[in-house]
Structures are given as structure tokens and as C-alpha cells.
C-alpha positions in Angstrom: 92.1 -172.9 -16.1 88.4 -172.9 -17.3 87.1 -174.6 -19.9 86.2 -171.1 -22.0 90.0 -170.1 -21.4 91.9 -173.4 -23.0 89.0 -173.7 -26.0 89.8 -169.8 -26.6 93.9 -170.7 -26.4 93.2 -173.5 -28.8 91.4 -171.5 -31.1 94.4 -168.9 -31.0 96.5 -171.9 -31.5 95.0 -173.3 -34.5 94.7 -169.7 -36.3 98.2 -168.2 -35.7 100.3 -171.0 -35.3 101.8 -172.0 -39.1 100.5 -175.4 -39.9 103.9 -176.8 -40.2 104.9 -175.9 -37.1 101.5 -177.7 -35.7 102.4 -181.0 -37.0 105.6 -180.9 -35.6 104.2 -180.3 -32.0 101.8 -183.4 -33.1 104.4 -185.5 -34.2 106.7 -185.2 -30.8 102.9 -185.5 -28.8 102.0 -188.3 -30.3 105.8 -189.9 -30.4 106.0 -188.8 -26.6 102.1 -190.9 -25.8 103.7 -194.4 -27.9 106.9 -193.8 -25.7 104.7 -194.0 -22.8 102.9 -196.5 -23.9 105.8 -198.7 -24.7 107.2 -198.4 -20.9 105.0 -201.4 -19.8 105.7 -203.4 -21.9 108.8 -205.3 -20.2 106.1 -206.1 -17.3 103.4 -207.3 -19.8 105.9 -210.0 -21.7 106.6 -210.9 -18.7 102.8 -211.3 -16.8 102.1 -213.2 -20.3 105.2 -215.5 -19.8 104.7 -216.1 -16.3 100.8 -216.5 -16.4 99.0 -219.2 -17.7 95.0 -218.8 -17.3 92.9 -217.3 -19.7 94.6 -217.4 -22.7 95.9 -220.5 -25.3 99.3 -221.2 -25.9 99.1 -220.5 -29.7 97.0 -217.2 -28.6 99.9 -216.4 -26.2 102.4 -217.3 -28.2 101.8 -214.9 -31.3 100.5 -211.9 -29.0 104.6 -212.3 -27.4 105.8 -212.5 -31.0 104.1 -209.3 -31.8 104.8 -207.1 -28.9 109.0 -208.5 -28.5 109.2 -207.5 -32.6 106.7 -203.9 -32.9 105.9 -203.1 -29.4 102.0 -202.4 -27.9 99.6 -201.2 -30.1 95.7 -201.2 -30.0 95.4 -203.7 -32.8 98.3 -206.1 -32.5 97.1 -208.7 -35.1 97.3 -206.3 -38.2 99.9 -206.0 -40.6 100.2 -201.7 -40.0 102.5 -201.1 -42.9 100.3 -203.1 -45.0 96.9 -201.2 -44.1 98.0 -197.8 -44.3 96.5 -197.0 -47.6 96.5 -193.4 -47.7 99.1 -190.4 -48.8 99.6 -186.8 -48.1 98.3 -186.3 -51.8 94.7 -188.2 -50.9 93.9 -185.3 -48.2 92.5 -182.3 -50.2 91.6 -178.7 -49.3 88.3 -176.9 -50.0 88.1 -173.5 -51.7 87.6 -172.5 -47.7 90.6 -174.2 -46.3 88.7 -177.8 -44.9 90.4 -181.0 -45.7 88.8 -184.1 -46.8 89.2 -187.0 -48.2 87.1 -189.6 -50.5 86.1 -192.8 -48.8 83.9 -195.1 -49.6 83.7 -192.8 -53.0 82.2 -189.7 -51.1 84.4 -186.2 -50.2 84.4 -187.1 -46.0 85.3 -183.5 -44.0 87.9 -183.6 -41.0 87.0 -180.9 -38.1 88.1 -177.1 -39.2 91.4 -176.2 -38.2 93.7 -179.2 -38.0 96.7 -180.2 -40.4 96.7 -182.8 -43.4 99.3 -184.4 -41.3 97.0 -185.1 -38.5 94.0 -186.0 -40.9 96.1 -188.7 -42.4 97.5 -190.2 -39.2 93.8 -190.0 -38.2 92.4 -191.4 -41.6 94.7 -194.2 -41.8 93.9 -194.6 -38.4 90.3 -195.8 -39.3 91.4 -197.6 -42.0 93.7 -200.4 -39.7 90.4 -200.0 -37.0 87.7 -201.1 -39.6 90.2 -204.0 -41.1 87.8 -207.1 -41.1 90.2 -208.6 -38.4 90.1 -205.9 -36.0 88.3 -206.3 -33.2 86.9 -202.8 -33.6 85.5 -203.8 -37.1 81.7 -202.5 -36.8 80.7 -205.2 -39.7 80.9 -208.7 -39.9 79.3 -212.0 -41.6 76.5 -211.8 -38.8 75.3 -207.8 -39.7 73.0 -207.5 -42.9 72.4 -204.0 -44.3 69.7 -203.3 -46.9 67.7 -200.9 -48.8 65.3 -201.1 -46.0 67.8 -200.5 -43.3 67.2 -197.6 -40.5 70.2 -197.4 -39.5 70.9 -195.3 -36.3 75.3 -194.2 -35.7 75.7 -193.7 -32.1 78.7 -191.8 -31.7 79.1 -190.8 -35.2 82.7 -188.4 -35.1 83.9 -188.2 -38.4 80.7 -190.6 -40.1 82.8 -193.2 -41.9 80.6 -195.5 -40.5 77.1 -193.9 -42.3 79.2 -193.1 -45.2 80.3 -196.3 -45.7 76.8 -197.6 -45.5 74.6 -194.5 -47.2 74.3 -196.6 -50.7 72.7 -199.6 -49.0 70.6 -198.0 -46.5 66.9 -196.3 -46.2 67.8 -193.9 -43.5 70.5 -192.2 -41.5 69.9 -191.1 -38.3 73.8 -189.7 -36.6 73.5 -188.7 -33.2 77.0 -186.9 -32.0 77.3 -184.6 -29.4 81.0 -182.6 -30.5 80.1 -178.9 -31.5 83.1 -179.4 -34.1 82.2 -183.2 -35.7 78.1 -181.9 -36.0 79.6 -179.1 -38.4 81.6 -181.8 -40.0 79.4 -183.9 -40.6 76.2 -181.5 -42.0 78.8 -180.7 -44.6 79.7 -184.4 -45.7 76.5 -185.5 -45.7 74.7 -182.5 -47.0 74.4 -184.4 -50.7 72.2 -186.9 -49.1 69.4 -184.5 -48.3 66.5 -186.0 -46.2 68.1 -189.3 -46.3 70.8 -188.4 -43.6 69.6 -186.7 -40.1 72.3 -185.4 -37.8 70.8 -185.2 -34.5 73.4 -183.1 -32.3 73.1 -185.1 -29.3 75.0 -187.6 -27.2 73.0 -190.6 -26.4 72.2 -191.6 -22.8 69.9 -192.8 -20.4 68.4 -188.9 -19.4 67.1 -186.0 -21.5 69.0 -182.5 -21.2 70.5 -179.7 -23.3 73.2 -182.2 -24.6 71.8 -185.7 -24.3 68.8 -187.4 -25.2 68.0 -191.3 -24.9 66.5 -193.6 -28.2 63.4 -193.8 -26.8 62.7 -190.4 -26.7 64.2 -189.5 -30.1 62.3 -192.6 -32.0 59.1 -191.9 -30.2 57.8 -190.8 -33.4 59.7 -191.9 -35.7 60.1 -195.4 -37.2 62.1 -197.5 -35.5 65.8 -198.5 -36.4 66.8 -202.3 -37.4 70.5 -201.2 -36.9 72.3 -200.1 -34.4 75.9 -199.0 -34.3 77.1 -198.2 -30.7 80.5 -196.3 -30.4 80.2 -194.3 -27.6 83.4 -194.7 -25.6 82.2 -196.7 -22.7 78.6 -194.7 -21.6 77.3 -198.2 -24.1 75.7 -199.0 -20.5 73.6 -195.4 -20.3 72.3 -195.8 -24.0 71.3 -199.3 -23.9 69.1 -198.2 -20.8 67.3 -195.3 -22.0 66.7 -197.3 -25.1 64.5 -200.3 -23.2 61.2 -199.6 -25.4 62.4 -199.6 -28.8 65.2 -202.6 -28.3 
């Protein structure tokens, strides 16, 4: 099946098929991928109980604890229950049928077309992956943000990252690539006039219709003192074709 075929049966999908009816084929999806998942993990407790390189005892010890009680997840040192902050009731619905929700005190868009149950699963999602002790926390101790900050969002998706940041920063350059996040994200960030850029591009090491490397882009432009890389492993191919301004 082409590409052009399964977007258009998407498309049909999304606009026909009743919303609850779409959250119900997301909830056995998603139920079906942690079921999956889960199928290791009687040959992971037991690699970690037979194997003893690379890890501490105490690290070993509380990773065993956590997967024996709730199973594999991608951030197994987090109290889930605990971090999911958000309700049905926080996911609103523009006058033209988009959701969104406020974060960071700013309305932030979810693509066209999906279902408040899927935007909370996915915005509790980012909640638990920007805890301070996740490892897929962007900020720490280390990072300083200022008024003077260029900050450049590499892989921007939904932009919790920039709008997390706007009030501290200079500048916002967001490069992402998606068709559907690009017409997300013009619309969240649309208050901040000039201050925000969206620059509908992946990041790489070439230049063609859909990528473009830093040096190129920031050829003429000042350069950025923050970088935040999330580019779902191409980091490799952007840190290459950005050799002159790093």
C-alpha cells in the first residue's frame, strides 16, 4: 500500500469514524503494544538476576523491585500515579473542533483530528517524561536560560519544550519536519509574534526539500547559546552539519 493510499484511509478514518469509537480502537492498541512489551519481561528479571557487570547492587536491586511489582515501562523510577496531573476536563476544544490544553500557562494545540482521550494519554505522557528525575528531563541544574537566550528546539512535536521556556528566552527558533505538528504549532505560538520562528524542517547533515543542517539555517542569523536535541536517534546527522556554529 502507498504512502498517499494509507494517509488518505487515515484521513477517512479520523473524519467518519465517531470519536468514541476511535478511543476505543486506541485503548485495545495501546493495551495490545504494553502486553507486548510486558512478554520480556520474565527473561529480563532474570538476565538482571543472573548478571552481574555493569550495574550496582542497590541500582539492581530497586530496578527488580520495580519491574516484579508494575512491569517495564520507559521511566521505571517515577511514581506514574503520582505524576499524572491532568483530567478529561483540562483538554478543551476550539470554536473549530482542535483540542488543547494550558501548560506552562499558555493554550498548547494537539494535531487536528485526534480524540481528548489520546491527547491526555499523550499530555500526561510528557508530564512523567519532563519529571526532574527522568532521564528524558531536557533541564537540569547544569542548563541556564535567560532573557538573552537563543534558544534553537530541534525536534519540536507538540513545543512544550519552547513553551515552557518562551517567558525566559530572547528567541525561538523550532525546527520540525511533521506537515501536521508545523500547523500545530504556528497556532500555539502565534501570540508570540516575531519572537517564535517555526522553521518546517528536519535537521540533518544535508540540505533538501525537507531537511536542512544549523549551519545553513544560522548562516545569517545570530547564533543560538541553547540547544535542545530530540530528534529520535538522527542526533549524529545534526551535530554534523552543525560543525561551524558549535
Amino acid at each position: 500500500m502507498s504512502k498517499s493510499v494509507l494517509k488518505a484511509l487515515i484521513e477517512l478514518y479520523r473524519n467518519w469514524m465517531p470519536e468514541v469509537v476511535r478511543d476505543w480502537m486506541f485503548s485495545i492498541r495501546n493495551g495490545r503494544f504494553l502486553s507486548r512489551i510486558n512478554e520480556s519481561r520474565p527473561e529480563i528479571i532474570s538476565f538482571l538476576e543472573s548478571n552481574h557487570e555493569g550495574i550496582g547492587l542497590e541500582e539492581k536491586g530497586i530496578i527488580l523491585d520495580f519491574i516484579k511489582k508494575k512491569g517495564l515501562h520507559t521511566f521505571p523510577y517515577l511514581d506514574l500515579d503520582i505524576e499524572n496531573t491532568y483530567s478529561l476536563n483540562d483538554i478543551k476544544k476550539s470554536d473549530d473542533g482542535q483540542y488543547f490544553a494550558e501548560y506552562f500557562g499558555f493554550p498548547m494545540y494537539f494535531k487536528s483530528q485526534t480524540t481528548r482521550k489520546a491527547n491526555l494519554d499523550y499530555l500526561n505522557g510528557l508530564i512523567v517524561e519532563q519529571n526532574p528525575k527522568s532521564p528524558h528531563c531536557y533541564m537540569s541544574g547544569f542548563f541556564e536560560i535567560n532573557e538573552d537566550t537563543i534558544l534553537a528546539d530541534l525536534g519540536g512535536a507538540e513545543g512544550n519544550f519552547s513553551l515552557s521556556m518562551i517567558d525566559k528566552v530572547k528567541k525561538v527558533y523550532i525546527f520540525e519536519g511533521d506537515p501536521d505538528w508545523i500547523t500545530t504549532l504556528s497556532r500555539t505560538f502565534k501570540p508570540f509574534g516575531n519572537k517564535v520562528e517555526v522553521v518546517p524542517f528536519f535537521v540533518s547533515n544535508h540540505n533538501s526539500e525537507k531537511t536542512i543542517t544549523l549551519d545553513t539555517f544560522f548562516l545569517d542569523k545570530p547564533l543560538p547559546n541553547f540547544i535542545k536535541i530530540d530528534v529520535e536517534g538522527h542526533e549524529d546527522a545534526v551535530l554534523a552539519g552543525g560543525e561551524r556554529i558549535l
